[in-house]
N, C-alpha and C positions, 0 to 999 in steps of 0.2 A: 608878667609872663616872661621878662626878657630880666635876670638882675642886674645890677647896676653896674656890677663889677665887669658885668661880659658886656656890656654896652662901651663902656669906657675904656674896653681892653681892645675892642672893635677897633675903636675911634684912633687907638694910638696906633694899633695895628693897619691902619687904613692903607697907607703907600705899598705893604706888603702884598693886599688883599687885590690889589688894583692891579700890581705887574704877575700876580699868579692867574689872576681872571684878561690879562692880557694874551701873556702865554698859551693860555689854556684855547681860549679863542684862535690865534693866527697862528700857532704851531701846533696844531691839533697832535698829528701824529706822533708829537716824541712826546705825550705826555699822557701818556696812555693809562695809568694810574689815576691818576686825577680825573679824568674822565668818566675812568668806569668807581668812583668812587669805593669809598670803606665798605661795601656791601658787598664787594665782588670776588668773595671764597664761595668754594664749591658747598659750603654749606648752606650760603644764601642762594644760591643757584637752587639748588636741590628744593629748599624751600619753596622760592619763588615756583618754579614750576606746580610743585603742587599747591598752591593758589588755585589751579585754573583745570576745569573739567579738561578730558581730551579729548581731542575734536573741535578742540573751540575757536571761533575767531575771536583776533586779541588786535586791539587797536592800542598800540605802545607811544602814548602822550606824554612827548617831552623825551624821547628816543636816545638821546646825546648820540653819541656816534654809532649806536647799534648793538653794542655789545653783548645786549641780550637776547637780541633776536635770534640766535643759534637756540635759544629754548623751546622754538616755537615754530612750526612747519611752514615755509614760508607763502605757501598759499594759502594759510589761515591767519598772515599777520602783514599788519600796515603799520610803519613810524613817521611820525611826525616830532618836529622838531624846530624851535625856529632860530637855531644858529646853523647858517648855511655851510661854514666847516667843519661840522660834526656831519649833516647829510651827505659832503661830499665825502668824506672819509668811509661814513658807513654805506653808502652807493660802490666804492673802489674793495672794501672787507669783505660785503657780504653781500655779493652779487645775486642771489638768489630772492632775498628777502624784497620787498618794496620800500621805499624812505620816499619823505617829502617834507618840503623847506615849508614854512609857515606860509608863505609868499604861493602856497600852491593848493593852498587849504580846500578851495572850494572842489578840488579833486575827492575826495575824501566822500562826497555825497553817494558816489556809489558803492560803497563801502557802507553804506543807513543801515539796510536791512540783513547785512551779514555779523554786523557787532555784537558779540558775543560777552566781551570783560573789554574795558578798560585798566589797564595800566597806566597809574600814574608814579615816578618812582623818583622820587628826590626833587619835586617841582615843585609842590604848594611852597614851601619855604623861600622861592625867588620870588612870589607873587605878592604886589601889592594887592590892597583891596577892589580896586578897579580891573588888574589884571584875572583877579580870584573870579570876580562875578564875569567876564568879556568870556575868560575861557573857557568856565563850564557852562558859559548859556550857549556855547561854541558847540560841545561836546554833547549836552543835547540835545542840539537841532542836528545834529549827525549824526547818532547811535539810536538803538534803538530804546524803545522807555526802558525794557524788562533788562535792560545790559547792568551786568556788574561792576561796579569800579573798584577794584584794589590799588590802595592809595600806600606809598610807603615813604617815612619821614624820618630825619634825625631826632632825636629827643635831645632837649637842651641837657647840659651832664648836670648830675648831682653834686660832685665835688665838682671845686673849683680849683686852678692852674692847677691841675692834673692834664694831660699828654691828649686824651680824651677833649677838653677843656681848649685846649690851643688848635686842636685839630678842628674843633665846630667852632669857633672864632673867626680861624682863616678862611672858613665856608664863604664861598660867594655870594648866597643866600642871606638875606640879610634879617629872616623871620623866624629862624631856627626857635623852637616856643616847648612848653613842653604839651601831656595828653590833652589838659583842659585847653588849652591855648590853640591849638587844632582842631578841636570838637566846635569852640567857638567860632573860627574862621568859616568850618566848613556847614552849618549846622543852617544854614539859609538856602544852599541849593541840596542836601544830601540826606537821606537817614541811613544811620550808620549801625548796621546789621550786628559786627563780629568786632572786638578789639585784640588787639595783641603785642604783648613786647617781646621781642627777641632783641639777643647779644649773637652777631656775628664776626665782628672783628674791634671794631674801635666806638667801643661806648655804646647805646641802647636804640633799639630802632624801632619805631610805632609802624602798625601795619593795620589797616581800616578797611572793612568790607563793608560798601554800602552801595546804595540804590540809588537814583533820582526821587527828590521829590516832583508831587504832581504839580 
């Protein structure tokens, strides 16, 4: 799932990948790019929003600093997030909206019977397998069954040291995989409704409509 060459390109890359995931963490605010990652033209915007009926309440899992919540009415949406500099960033942005640190999770309960979609968007790929199964037996025991999850992921590139290629390298994420390799991760808690690949700025993005299984 992962070739050998982006493993090894990881590995040498490792000191770089460490002070970008530094930065990114305790100087949230100058790096506002990297934050709202490769997804964030107005074409994925555009997209992303229609994803989601209107009207709907959206619980935005794995939030980063907020940047999307301007999509989304904000008394029909909740973020959670568990880097506590990105909540405080997106608390100080986007005052309107709700945010909450991991550390406040069990808030989220009243929130059960208003969830409408899930958004998860650039997140499976940080998870190990222990973190895979913790969080969505998290998500739920908090949402409702009949909620939808739209799931959106890097796709590992096709060509290699291509621009594409060093951009998903230096990802934080350490499980970046490609379709089958995501269907495999998630195929224990999830049925997976709808597939899709869209190109929105730098290299191929996988987007998964699915369900809870029972």
């Amino acid at each position: 799932m992962q070739p050998k060459i982006y493993i090894y390109t990881r590995l040498f890359l490792f000191p770089i990948i460490i002070v970008a995931d530094f930065f990114q963490n305790y100087f949230t605010k100058y790096f506002t790019p990297m934050n709202m990652g490769p997804v964030s033209t107005d074409k994925f915007k555009n997209f992303l929003k229609s994803c989601f009926k209107e009207k709907s309440f959206v619980l935005d899992f794995g939030c980063g600093a907020g940047y999307f919540s301007t999509l989304f009415n904000p008394k029909k949406y909740v973020g959670i997030d568990i880097n506590k500099s990105f909540i405080k960033l997106a608390k100080t942005k986007f005052i309107k909206h709700k945010f909450y640190n991991f550390d406040q999770k069990k808030l989220l309960k009243k929130y059960k019977n208003k969830i409408d979609y899930i958004l998860i968007n650039n997140v499976i790929h940080h998870l190990n397998k222990k973190q895979l199964r913790e969080n969505f037996l998290f998500i739920k025991e908090n949402c409702k069954k009949n909620s939808t999850l739209i799931i959106i992921e890097p796709l590992m590139p096709k060509k290699f040291f291509s621009f594409e290629f060093f951009m998903k390298v230096l990802d934080i994420g350490n499980f970046i995989t490609n379709q089958n390799g995501y269907k495999k991760r998630l195929k224990s808690y999830l049925k997976i409704k709808k597939i899709r690949i869209e190109k929105f700025s730098i290299g191929s993005t996988l987007i998964l409509t699915c369900k809870f299984k029972s």
